[in-house]
C-alpha positions as CSV (number, residue, x, y, z in Angstrom):
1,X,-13.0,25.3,15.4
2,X,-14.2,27.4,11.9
3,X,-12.6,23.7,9.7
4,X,-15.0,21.6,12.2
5,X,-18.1,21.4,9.9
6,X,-16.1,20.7,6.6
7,X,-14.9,17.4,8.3
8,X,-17.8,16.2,10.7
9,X,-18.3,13.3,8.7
10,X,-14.4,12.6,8.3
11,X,-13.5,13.1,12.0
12,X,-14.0,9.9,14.9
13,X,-12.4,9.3,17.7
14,X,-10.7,6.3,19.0
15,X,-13.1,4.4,16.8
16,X,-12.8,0.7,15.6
17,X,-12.1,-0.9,12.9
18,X,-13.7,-3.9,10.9
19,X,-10.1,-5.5,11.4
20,X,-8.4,-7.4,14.1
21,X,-5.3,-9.0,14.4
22,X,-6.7,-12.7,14.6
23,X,-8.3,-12.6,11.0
24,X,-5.1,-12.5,9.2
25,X,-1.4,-14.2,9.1
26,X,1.1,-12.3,9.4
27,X,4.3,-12.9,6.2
28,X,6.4,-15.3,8.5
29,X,3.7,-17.2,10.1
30,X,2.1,-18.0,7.3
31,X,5.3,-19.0,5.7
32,X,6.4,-21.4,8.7
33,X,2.9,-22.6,8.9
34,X,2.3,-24.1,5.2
35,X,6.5,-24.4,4.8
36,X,6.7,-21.8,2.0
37,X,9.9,-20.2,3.3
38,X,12.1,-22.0,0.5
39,X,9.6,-21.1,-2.5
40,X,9.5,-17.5,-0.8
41,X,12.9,-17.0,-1.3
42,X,13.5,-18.5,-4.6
43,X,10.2,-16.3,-5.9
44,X,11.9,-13.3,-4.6
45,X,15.2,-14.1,-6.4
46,X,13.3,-14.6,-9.8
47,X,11.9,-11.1,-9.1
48,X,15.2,-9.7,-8.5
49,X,16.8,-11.2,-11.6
50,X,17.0,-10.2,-15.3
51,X,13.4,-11.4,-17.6
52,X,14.0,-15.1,-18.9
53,X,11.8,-15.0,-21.8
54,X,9.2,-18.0,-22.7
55,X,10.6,-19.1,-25.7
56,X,7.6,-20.0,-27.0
57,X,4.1,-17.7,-27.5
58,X,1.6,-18.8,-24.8
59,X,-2.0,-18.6,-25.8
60,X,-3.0,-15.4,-24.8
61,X,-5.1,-14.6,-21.4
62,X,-7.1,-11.9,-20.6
63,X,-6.0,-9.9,-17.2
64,X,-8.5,-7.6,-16.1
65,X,-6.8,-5.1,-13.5
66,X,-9.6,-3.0,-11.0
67,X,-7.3,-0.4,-9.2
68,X,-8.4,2.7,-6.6
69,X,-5.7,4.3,-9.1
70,X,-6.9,8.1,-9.5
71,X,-5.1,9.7,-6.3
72,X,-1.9,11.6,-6.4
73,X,-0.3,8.8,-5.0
74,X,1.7,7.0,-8.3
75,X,1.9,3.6,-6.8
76,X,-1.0,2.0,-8.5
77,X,0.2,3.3,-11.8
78,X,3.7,2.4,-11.2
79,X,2.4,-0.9,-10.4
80,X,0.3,-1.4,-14.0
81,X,3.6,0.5,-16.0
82,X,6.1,-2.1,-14.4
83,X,3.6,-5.4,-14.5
84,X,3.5,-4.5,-18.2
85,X,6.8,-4.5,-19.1
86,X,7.8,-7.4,-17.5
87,X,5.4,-9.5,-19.4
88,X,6.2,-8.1,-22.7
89,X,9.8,-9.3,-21.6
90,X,8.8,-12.4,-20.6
91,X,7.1,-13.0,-24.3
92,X,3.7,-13.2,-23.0
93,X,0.6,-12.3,-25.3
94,X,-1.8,-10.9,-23.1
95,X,-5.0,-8.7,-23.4
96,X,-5.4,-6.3,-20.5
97,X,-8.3,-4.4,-19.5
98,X,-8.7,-2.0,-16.8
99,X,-10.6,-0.3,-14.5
100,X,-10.2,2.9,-12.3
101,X,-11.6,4.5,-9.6
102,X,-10.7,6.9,-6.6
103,X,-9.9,4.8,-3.2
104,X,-11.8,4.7,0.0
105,X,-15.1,6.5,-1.3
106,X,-15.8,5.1,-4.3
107,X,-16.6,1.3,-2.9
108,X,-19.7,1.1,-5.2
109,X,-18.1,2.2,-8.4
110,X,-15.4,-0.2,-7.3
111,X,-18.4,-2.9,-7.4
112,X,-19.6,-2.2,-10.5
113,X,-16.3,-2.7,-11.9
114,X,-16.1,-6.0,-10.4
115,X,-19.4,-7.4,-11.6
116,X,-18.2,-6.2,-15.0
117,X,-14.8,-7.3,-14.4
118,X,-16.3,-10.6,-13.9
119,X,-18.3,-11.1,-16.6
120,X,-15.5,-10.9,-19.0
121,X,-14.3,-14.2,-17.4
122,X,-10.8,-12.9,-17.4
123,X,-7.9,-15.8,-16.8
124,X,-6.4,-13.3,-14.1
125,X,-8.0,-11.0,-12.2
126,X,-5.6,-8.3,-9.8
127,X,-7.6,-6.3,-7.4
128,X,-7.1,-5.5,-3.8
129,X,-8.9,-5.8,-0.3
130,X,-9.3,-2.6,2.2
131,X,-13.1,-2.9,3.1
132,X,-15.8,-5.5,4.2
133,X,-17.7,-5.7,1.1
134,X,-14.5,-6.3,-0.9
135,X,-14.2,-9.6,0.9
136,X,-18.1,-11.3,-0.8
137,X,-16.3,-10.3,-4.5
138,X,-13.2,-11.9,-3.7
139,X,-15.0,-15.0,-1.7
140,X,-17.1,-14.9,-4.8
141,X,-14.2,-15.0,-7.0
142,X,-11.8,-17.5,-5.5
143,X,-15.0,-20.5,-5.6
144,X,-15.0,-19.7,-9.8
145,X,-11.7,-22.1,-10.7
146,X,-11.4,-20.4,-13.9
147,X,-10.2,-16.9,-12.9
148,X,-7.1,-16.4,-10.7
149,X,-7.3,-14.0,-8.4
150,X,-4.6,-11.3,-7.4
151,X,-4.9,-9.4,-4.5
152,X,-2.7,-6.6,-4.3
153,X,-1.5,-4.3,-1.3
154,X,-1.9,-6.7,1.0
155,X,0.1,-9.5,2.3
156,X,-1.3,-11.1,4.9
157,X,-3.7,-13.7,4.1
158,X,-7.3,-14.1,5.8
159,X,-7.7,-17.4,8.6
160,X,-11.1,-17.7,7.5
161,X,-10.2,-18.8,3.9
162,X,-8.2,-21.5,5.4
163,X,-6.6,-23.4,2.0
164,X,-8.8,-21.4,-0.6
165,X,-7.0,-18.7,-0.7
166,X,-6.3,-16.4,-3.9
167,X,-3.8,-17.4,-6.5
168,X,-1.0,-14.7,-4.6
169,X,-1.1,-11.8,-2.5
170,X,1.1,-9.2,-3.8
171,X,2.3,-6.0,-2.3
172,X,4.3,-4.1,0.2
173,X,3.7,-5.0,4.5
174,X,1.8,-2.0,6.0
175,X,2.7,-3.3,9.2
176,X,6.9,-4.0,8.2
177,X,7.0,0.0,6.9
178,X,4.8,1.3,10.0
179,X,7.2,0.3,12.0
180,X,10.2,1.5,10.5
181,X,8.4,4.7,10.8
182,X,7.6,4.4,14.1
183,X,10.8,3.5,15.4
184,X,12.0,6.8,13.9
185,X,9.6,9.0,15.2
186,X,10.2,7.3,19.0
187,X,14.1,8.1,18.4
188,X,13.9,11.4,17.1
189,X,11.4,12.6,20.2
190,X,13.2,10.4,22.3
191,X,9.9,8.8,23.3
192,X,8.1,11.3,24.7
193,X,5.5,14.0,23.6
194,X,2.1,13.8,21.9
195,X,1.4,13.4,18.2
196,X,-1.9,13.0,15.4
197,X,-2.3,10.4,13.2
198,X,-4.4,10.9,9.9
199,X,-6.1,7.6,8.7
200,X,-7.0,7.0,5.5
201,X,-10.9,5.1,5.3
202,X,-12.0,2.7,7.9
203,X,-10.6,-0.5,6.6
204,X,-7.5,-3.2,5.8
205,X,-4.9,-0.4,5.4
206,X,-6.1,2.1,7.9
207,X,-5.7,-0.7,10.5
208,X,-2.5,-1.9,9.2
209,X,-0.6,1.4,9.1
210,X,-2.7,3.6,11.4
211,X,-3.7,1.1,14.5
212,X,-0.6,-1.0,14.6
213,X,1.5,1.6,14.7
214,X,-0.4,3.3,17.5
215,X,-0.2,-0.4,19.4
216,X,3.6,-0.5,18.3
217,X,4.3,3.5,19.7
218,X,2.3,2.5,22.7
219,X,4.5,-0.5,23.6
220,X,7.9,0.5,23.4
221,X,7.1,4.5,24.3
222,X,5.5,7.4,26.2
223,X,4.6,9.0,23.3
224,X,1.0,9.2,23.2
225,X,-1.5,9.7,20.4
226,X,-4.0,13.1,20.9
227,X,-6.1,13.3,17.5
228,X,-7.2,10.7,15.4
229,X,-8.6,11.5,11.9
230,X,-10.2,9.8,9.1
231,X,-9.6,11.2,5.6
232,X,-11.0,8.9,2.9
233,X,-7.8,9.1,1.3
234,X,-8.4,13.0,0.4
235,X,-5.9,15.7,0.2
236,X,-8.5,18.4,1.0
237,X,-10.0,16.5,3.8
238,X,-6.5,15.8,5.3
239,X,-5.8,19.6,5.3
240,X,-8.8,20.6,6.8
241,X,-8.4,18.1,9.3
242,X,-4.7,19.0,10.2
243,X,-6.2,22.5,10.6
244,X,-8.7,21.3,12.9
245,X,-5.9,19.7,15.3
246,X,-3.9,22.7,14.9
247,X,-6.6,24.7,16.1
248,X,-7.3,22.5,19.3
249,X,-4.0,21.6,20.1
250,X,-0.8,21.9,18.3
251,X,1.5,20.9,21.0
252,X,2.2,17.6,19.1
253,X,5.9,16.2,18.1
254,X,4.5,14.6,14.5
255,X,1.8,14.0,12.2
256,X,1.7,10.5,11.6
257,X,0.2,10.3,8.2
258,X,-1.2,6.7,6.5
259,X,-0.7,7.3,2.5
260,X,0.6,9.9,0.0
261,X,-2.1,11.7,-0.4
262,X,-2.9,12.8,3.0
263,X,0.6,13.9,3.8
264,X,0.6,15.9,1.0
265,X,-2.9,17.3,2.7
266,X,-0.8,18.1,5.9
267,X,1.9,19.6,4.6
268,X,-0.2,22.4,3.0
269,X,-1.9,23.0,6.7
270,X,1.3,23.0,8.3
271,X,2.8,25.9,5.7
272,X,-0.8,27.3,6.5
273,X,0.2,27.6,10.3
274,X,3.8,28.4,9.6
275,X,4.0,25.0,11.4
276,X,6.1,23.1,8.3
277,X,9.6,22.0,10.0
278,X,8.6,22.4,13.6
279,X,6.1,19.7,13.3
280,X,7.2,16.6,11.5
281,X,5.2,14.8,9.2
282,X,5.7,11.7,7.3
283,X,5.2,10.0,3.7
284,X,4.1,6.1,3.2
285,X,5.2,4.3,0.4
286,X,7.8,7.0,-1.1
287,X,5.8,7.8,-4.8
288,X,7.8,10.3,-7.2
289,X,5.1,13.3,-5.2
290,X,7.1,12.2,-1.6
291,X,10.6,12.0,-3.1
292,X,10.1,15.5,-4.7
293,X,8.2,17.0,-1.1
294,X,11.9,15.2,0.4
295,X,14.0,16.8,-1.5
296,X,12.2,20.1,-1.0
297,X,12.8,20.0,2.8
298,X,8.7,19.8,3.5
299,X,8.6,16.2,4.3
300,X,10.5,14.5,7.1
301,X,10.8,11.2,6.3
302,X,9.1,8.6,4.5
303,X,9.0,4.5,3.9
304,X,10.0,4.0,0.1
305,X,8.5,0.6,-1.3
306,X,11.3,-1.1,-3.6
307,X,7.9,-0.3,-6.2
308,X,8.5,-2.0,-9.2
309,X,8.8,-5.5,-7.9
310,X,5.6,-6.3,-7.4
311,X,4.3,-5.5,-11.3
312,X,7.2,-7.6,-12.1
313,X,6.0,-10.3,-9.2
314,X,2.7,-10.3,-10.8
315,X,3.8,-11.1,-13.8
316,X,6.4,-13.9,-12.9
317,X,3.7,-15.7,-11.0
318,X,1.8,-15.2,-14.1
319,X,4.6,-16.6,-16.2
320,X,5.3,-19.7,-14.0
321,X,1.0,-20.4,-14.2
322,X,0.6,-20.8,-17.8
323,X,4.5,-22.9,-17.4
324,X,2.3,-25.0,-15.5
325,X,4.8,-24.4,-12.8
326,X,2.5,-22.8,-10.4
327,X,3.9,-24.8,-7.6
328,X,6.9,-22.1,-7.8
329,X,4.2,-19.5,-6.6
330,X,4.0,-18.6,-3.3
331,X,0.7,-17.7,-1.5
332,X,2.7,-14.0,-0.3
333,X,5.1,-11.6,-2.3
334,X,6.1,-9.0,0.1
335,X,8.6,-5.9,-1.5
336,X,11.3,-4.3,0.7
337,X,11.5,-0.7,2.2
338,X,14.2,2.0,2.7
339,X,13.8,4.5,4.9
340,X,14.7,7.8,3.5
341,X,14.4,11.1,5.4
342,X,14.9,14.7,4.0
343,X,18.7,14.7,4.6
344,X,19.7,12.1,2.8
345,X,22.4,12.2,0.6
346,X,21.4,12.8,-3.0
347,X,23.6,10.6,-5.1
348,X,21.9,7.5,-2.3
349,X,18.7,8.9,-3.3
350,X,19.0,8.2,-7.0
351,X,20.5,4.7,-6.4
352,X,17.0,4.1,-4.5
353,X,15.1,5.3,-6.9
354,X,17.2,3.0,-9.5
355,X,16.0,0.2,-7.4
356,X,12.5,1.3,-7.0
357,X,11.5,2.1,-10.5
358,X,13.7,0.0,-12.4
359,X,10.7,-0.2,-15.0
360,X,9.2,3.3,-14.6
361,X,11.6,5.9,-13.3
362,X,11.0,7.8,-16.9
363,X,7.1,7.3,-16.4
């Protein structure tokens, strides 16, 4: 019990969310329901494909980008890198200003960047949406006609904003990778046994990668879930907590871990308790930091985003806007997984990341 104190404020039980299934569409029923299916596909295609340049100079926008970008998770950087290069392939002139801050506990710096964000009156505006006060900005946002709104990492839209929704939601679907993940862990431990899961804050993505999967596990398993963290996205915090568990029970198949950053957390308790191998823990998203904790043998397995496409989906649907072709935009972009665990053959590994970081594997 000595790690208790250190995390009293980070540890909760069974506790709920601000998030329920019924406020948000999932990708194919929101497609099927506004008949976007078609425009989906052909979006994704232009993604795929080669840069076709404008031929002529547009006049330039302002994008103002606010990103929880300073965690040890690469994603967010990744994303800026790759949306960057596109556009200078597509011959857009473009001013971009930006704004960082850590995710998870720094909701009112991430405000302040908003307001200022704001009043810059920026043509595009890319941000994303984990917790309740996020959703006034972006309300706040979406009634000004002037600025179009990007919501990144996440791809579900909200019911409540019925046909006012944001000019596309961009990303990678928690709920898609979560269960590639947890069909894994229910093969490998044949169903049965107990496990932990490490959230990150209470929120959007927590729900989405953490709850769901537990619903998911629950359904088509015995496996049962014994611990439940929150870590406000913090390596330390995810330690201290997987040292906590550890010390009240560690008679659990896996660590079921929400983000980079807190697997990285885990693996360094689990090397602690000479735990690293016998209990397996996972990566989300598969950043350059989980590739290189694969290849050493200390992570399991992880779900690896195809990264790069949504900086370059960004800037397409930025491209077809000032085209005035913004009928070719879909409401969703949502980026494809692999599934890459710590045997995988190496020369399959590079190919991935090939795919991944077409734009910013030398970044």
């Amino acid at each position: 019990m000595k790690y208790l104190p250190k995390i009293l404020l980070l540890f909760f039980m069974l506790t709920t969310l601000n998030a329920t299934n019924s406020e948000y569409y999932q990708v194919k029923e929101y497609l099927e329901k506004n008949k976007q299916e078609y425009k989906y596909n052909e979006f994704k295609r232009t993604v795929k494909e080669n840069a076709q340049a404008l031929e002529k100079k547009n006049k330039k926008i302002k994008v103002v980008l606010v990103y929880p970008a300073n965690q040890i998770s690469d994603y967010w950087r990744k994303s800026k890198i790759s949306f960057e290069k596109r556009l200078k392939e597509l011959n857009i002139d473009y001013e971009l200003i930006e704004f960082f801050s850590k995710p998870a506990i720094e909701i009112k710096e991430q405000s302040r960047h908003l307001m200022k964000a704001l009043k810059l009156n920026p043509d595009y505006l890319i941000f994303t949406l984990d917790a309740n006060k996020h959703k006034k900005f972006i309300e706040r946002i979406i009634s000004k006609k002037k600025t179009k709104l990007i919501l990144q990492n996440i791809t579900t839209p909200i019911k409540a904003w019925g046909e006012r929704q944001p000019f596309i939601y961009v990303g990678f679907d928690h709920y898609k990778g979560s269960k590639l993940l947890a069909d894994y862990y229910i093969k490998q431990t044949n169903g049965k046994g107990n496990y932990a899961v490490l959230y990150g804050s209470k929120g959007y993505v927590s729900f989405m990668r953490g709850n769901k999967f537990i619903d998911y596990i629950r359904k088509n398993s015995e496996l049962k879930v014994i611990h439940e963290y929150y870590t406000d996205v913090n390596k330390e915090k995810a330690k201290n907590a997987t040292l906590d568990l550890l010390d009240r029970d560690s008679n659990i198949k896996f660590i079921y871990a929400c983000t980079t950053d807190i697997a990285m957390g885990a693996i360094e308790a689990l090397k602690e308790k000479n735990l690293l191998g016998k209990i397996k823990v996972n990566g989300w998203g598969g950043g350059s930091k989980e590739l290189e904790a694969i290849e050493r043998g200390e992570l399991d397995i992880t779900v690896m985003r195809m990264n790069d496409d949504n900086g370059v989906a960004m800037a397409e649907a930025i491209k077809f806007d000032i085209s005035n072709q913004s009928y070719k935009v879909p409401t969703i972009y949502s980026g494809e997984f692999a599934l890459v665990n710590k045997n995988i053959d190496k020369t399959e590994l590079e190919n991935l990341k090939n795919i991944a970081f077409r734009y910013t594997k030398d970044d």
